[in-house]
FIDOKOL-611595 format. One line per 4 residues: number of its first residue (from 1); for each residue x, y, z of C-alpha. Coordinates in Angstrom, 1 decimal. Example, Ala and Ser with C-alpha at 12.3 -4.5 7.8 and 13.67 -1.06 7.14 Angstrom:
// residues 2
1) 12.3 -4.5 7.8 ~ 13.7 -1.1 7.1
//
This chain:
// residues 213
1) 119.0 56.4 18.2 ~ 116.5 55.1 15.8 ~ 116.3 56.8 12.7 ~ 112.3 57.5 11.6
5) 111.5 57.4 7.3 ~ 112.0 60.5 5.8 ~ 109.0 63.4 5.9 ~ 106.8 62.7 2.9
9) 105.1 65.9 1.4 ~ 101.3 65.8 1.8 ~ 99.4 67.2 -0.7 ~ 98.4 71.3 -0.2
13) 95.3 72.7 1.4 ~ 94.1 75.5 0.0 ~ 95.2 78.6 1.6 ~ 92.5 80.5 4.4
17) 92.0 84.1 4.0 ~ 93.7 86.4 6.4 ~ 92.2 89.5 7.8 ~ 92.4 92.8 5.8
21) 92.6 95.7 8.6 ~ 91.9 99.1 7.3 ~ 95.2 100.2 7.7 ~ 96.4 98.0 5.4
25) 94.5 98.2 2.3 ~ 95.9 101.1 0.8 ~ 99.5 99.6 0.2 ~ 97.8 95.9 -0.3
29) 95.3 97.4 -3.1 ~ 98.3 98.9 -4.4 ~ 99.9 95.8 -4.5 ~ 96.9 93.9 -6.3
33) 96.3 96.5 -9.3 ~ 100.6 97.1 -10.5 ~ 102.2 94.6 -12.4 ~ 103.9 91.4 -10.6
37) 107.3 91.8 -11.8 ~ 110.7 93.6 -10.6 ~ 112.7 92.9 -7.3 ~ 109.9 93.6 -4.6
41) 108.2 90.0 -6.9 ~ 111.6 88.4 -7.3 ~ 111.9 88.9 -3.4 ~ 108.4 87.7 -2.9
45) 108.6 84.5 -4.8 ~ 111.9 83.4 -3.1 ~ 110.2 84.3 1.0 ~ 107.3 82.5 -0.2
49) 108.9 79.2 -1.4 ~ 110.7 79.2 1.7 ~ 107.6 79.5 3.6 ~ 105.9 76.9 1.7
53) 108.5 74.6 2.7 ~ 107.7 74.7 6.2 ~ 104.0 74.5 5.4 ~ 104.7 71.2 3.5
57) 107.2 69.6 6.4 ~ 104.5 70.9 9.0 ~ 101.6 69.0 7.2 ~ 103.7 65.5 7.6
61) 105.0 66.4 11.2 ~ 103.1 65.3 13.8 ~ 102.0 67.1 16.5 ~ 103.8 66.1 19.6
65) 107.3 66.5 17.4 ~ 105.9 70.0 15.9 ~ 105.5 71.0 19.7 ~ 108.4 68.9 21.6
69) 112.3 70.8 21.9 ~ 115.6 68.5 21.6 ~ 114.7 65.6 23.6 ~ 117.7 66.4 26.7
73) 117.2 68.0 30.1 ~ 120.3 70.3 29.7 ~ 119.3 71.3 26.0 ~ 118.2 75.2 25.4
77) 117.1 74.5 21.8 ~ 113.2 75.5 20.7 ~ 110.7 73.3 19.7 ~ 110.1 73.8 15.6
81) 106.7 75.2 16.8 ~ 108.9 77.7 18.9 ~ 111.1 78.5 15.4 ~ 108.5 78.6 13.4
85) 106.3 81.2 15.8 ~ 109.5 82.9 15.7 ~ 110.5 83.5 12.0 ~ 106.5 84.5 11.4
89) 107.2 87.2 13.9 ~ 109.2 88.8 11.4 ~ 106.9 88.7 8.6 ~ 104.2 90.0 10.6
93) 106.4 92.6 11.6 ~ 107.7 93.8 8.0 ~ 103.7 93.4 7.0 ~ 102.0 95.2 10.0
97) 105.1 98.5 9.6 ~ 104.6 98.7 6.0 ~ 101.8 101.0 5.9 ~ 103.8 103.6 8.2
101) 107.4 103.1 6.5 ~ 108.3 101.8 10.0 ~ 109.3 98.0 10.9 ~ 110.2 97.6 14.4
105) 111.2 94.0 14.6 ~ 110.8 94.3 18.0 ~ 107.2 94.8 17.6 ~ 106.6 90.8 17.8
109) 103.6 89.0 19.2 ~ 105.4 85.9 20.3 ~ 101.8 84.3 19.8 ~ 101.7 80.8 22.1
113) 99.3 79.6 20.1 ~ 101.2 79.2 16.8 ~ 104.1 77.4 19.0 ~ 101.8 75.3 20.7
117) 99.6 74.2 17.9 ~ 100.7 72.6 14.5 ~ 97.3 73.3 12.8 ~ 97.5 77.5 14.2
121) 101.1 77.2 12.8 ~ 99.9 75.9 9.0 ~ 97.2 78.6 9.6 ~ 99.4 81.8 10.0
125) 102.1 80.5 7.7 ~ 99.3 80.7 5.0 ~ 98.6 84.4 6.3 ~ 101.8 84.9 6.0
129) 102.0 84.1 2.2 ~ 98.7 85.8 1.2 ~ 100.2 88.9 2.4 ~ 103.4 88.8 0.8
133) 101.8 88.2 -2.3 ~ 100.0 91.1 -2.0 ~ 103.6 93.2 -2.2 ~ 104.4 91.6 -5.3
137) 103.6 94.5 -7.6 ~ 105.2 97.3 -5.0 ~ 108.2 99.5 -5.8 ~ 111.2 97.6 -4.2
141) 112.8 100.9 -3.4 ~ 110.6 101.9 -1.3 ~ 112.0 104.2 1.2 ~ 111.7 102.5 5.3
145) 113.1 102.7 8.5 ~ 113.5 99.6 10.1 ~ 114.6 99.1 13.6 ~ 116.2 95.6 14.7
149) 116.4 95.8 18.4 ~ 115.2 98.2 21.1 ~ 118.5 99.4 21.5 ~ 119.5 100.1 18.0
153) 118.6 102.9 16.3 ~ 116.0 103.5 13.2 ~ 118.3 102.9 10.2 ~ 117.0 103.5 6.7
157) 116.2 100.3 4.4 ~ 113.9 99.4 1.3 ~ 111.1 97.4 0.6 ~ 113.0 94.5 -1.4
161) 116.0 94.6 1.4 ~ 113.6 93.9 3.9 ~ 112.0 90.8 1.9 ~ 115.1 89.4 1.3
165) 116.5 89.9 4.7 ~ 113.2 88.4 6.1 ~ 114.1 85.6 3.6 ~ 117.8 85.2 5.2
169) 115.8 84.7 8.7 ~ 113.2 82.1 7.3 ~ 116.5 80.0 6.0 ~ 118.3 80.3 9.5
173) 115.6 79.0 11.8 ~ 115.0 76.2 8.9 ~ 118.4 74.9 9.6 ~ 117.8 75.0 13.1
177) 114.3 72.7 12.9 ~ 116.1 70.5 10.8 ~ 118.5 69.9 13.4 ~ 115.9 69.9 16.2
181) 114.3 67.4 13.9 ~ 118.0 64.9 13.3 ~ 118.5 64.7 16.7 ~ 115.0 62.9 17.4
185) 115.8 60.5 14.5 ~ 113.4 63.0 11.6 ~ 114.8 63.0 8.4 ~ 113.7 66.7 6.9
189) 114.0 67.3 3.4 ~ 117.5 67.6 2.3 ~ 117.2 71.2 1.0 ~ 115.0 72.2 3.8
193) 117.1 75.3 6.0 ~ 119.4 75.4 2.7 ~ 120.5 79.0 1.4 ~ 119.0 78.9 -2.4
197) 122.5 80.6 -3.3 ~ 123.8 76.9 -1.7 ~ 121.8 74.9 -3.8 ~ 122.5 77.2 -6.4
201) 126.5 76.5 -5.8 ~ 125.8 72.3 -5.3 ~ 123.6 72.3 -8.8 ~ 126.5 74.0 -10.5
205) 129.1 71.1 -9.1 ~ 127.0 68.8 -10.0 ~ 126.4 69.7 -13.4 ~ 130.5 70.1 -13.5
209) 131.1 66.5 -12.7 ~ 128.0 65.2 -14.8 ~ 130.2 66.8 -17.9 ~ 133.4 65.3 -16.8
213) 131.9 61.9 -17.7
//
């Protein structure tokens, strides 16, 4: 198989303004006016540099590759529009249950419009981001119930848990576009669907060997 040059990152677009329902402004105004600090910001700033690593790759993509699945007739694996529809689901879901207490993951619009379309992916991965920065300055113990799968049960949870664990998904479907990606010869970038704690651990071997010299 031929191998393609590495994704370049294009240069950022400015982000479009998402929607503000009514039933959402009193936690997002609460949000804008405390300070941006603490673990609900901490757990912000790490979901939203993982998201603005697909926004980058998905600028550079093109279209038919953001939209096309492994290239096999026996293969099951998504397209990275599919993955990426996919791990937004969960966002939306922690952001539309937050006003309530309640995030049913279960909840998830499976829109075919973000898999199908690179430009409506870039588009609601910048909503995405506008409205996790508006939790930035919320208490990350914030008492929820969250609910995984229809037949689990409501378990209790917190506002910076939930981040975080949102975060955990992001990286895992990350991985899986970048292997979507290798096997139709796209080199993604190297830390793209790489824990943070990973590069964390390869920075720190690095910097062991670099004093060994």
């Amino acid at each position: 198989m031929q191998t393609r040059p590495p994704i370049q990152p294009a240069e950022e677009r400015p982000h479009r303004s998402a929607e503000d329902g009514p039933e959402t402004e009193r936690w997002r105004d609460r949000g804008r006016s405390a300070p941006a600090e603490g673990p609900t910001a901490r757990a912000v700033d790490e979901c939203v540099a993982l998201l603005r690593q697909s926004l980058v790759l998905f600028e550079a993509l093109p279209h038919d590759d953001y939209v096309a699945p492994q290239p096999s007739p026996h293969s099951v694996w998504s397209s990275p529009g599919a993955h990426a529809r996919h791990l937004l689901d969960f966002v939306d879901c922690l952001l539309d249950g937050l006003e309530a207490r309640r995030i049913d993951y279960t909840a998830r619009k499976r829109s075919p419009e973000v898999e199908a379309s690179r430009g409506a992916g870039r588009r609601a991965i910048e909503g995405a981001i506008e409205g996790l920065d508006r939790l930035r300055g919320l208490d990350g113990h914030l008492p929820l119930e969250v609910r995984p799968e229809l037949d689990q049960d409501w378990t209790p949870s917190s506002l910076a848990r939930e981040i975080q664990s949102v975060s955990g998904h992001v990286v895992h479907h990350h991985a899986l576009i970048h292997m979507v990606l290798a096997h139709r010869g796209i080199e993604a970038p190297s830390d793209y669907g790489v824990a943070p704690s990973t590069l964390a651990h390869r920075a720190a071997i690095a910097d062991d060997a670099g004093g060994d010299d």
